[in-house]
C-alpha positions in Angstrom: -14.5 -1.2 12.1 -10.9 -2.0 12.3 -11.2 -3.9 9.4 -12.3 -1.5 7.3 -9.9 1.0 8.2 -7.2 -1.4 7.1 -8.9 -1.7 3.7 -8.8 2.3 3.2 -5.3 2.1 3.8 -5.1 -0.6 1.7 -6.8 1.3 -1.0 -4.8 4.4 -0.3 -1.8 2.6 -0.4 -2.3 0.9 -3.4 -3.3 4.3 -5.1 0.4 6.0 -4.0 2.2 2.8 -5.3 0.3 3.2 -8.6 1.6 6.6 -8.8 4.8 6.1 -7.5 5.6 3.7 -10.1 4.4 5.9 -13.1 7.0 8.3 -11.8 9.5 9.4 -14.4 8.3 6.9 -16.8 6.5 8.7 -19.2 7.4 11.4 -21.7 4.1 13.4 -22.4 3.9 16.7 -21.6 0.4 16.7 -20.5 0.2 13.5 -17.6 -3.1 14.1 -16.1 -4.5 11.1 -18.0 -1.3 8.7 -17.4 -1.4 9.4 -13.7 -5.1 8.9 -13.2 -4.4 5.6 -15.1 -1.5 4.8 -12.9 -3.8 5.6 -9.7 -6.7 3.6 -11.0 -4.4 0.7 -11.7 -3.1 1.0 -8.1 -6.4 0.9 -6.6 -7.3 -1.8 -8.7 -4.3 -4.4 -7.7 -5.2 -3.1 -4.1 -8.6 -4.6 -4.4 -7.0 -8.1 -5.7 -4.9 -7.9 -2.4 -7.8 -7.0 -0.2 -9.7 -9.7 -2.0 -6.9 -12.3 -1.3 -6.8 -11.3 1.9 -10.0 -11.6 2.7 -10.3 -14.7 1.3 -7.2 -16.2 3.4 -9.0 -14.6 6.4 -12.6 -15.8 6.0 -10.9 -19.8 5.1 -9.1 -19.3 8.4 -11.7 -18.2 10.4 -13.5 -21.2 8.7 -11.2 -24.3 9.8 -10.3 -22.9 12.9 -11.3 -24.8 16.2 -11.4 -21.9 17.8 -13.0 -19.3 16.0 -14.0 -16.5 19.0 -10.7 -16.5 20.3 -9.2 -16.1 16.7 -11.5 -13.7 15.8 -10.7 -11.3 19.5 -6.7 -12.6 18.3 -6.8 -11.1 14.7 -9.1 -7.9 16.3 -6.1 -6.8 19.0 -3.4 -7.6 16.1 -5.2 -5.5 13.6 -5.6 -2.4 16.0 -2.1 -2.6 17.2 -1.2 -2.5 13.6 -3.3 0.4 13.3 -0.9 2.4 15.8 2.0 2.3 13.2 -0.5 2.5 9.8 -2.8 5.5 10.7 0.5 7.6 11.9 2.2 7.2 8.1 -0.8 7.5 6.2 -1.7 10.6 7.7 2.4 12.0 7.1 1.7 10.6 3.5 -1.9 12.7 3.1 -0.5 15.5 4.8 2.4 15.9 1.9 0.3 15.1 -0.9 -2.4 17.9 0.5 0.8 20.4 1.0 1.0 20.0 -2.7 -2.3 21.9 -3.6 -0.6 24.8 -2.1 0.8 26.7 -5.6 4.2 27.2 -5.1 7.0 25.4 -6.9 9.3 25.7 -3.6 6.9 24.3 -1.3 5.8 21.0 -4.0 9.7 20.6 -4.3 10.6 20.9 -0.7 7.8 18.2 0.1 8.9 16.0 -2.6 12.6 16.0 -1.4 11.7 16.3 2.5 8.6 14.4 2.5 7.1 12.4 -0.2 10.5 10.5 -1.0 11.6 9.4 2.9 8.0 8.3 3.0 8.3 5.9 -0.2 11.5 4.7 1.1 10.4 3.6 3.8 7.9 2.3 3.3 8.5 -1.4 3.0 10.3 -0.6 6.5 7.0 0.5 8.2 5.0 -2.3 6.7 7.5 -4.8 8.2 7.3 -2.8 11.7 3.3 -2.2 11.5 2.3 -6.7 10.8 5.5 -6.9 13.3 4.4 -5.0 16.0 0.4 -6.3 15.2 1.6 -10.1 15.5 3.8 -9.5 18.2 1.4 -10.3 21.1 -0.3 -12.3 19.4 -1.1 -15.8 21.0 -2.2 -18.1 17.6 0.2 -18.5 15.3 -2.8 -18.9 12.8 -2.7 -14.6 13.4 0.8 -14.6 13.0 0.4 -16.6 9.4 -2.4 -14.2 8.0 -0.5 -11.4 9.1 3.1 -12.4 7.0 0.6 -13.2 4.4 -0.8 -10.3 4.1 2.1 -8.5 4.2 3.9 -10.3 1.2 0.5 -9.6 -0.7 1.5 -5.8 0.1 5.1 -6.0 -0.4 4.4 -7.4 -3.7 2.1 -5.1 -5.0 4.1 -2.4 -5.8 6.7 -4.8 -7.0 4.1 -5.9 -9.9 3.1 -2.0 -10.2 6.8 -1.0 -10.5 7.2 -3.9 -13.2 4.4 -3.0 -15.0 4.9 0.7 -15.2 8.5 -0.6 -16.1 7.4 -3.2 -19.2 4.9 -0.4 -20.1 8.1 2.2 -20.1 10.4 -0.2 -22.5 7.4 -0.5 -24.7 7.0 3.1 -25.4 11.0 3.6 -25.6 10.8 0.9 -28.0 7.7 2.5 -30.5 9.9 5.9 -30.4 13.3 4.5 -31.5 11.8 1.7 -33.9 
């Protein structure tokens, strides 16, 4: 179950990154189609990471000598992670839902208050969640899947952001000529 929490996070953080890095970049009027893209693609490189991950965890699990006392390792790791994860995602939700609410003030004030201490931070809570999951642990093959995955992570919105980024010189480029 753990497991899969961490994969909707996964998924839900992939989505935010997607959209964070489409903000600002665009200069159409009407966004609802660019931003859906910009989730979807989100989503979508969060599903390669998952995938990776996965794949790094089921060869580990695989070559290990000692594959219950991994597997009870990687279990405790993952749920402590899940103390700092669940806490962030649900500050992150709670701003975006805030924003249904159809008032200018109140999407501004949790843009400004909200929404942009979350995204700076969040390479910051990443590092604390994996820290404080590995932390105890007793196998450094834990310790290994856990730094791994959090590169994957790390890097993902640093390909979005480049992307979005390419994508944004392209379109400056077609306008000027």
């Amino acid at each position: 179950m753990t497991l899969i929490v961490l994969y909707l996070l996964a998924l839900i953080d992939g989505l935010l990154c997607g959209l964070r890095a489409s903000m600002g970049r665009c200069s159409l009027i009407r966004k609802r189609k660019y931003y859906r893209t910009a989730a979807v693609r989100g989503v979508a490189a969060a599903q390669v990471v998952s995938i990776a991950a996965l794949i790094a965890l089921l060869a580990t699990i695989a070559i290990s000598s000692h594959r219950d006392i991994l597997r009870d390792d990687l279990e405790v790791a993952a749920g402590r992670m899940l103390r700092v994860f669940v806490p962030y995602a649900v500050l992150s939700l709670t701003s975006l839902a805030l924003r249904i609410v159809p008032s200018t003030d109140i999407r501004s004030a949790t843009s400004v208050f909200m929404l942009g201490p979350l995204t700076a931070i969040r390479p910051y809570v990443m590092m604390a969640g994996v820290g404080y999951g590995i932390s105890k642990s007793t196998l450094w093959e834990t310790q290994a899947l856990g730094l791994f995955i959090l590169a994957l992570m790390l890097l993902l919105e640093f390909a979005l952001n480049w992307h979005a980024g390419r994508a944004q010189e392209a379109e400056i480029r077609g306008l000027v000529g």
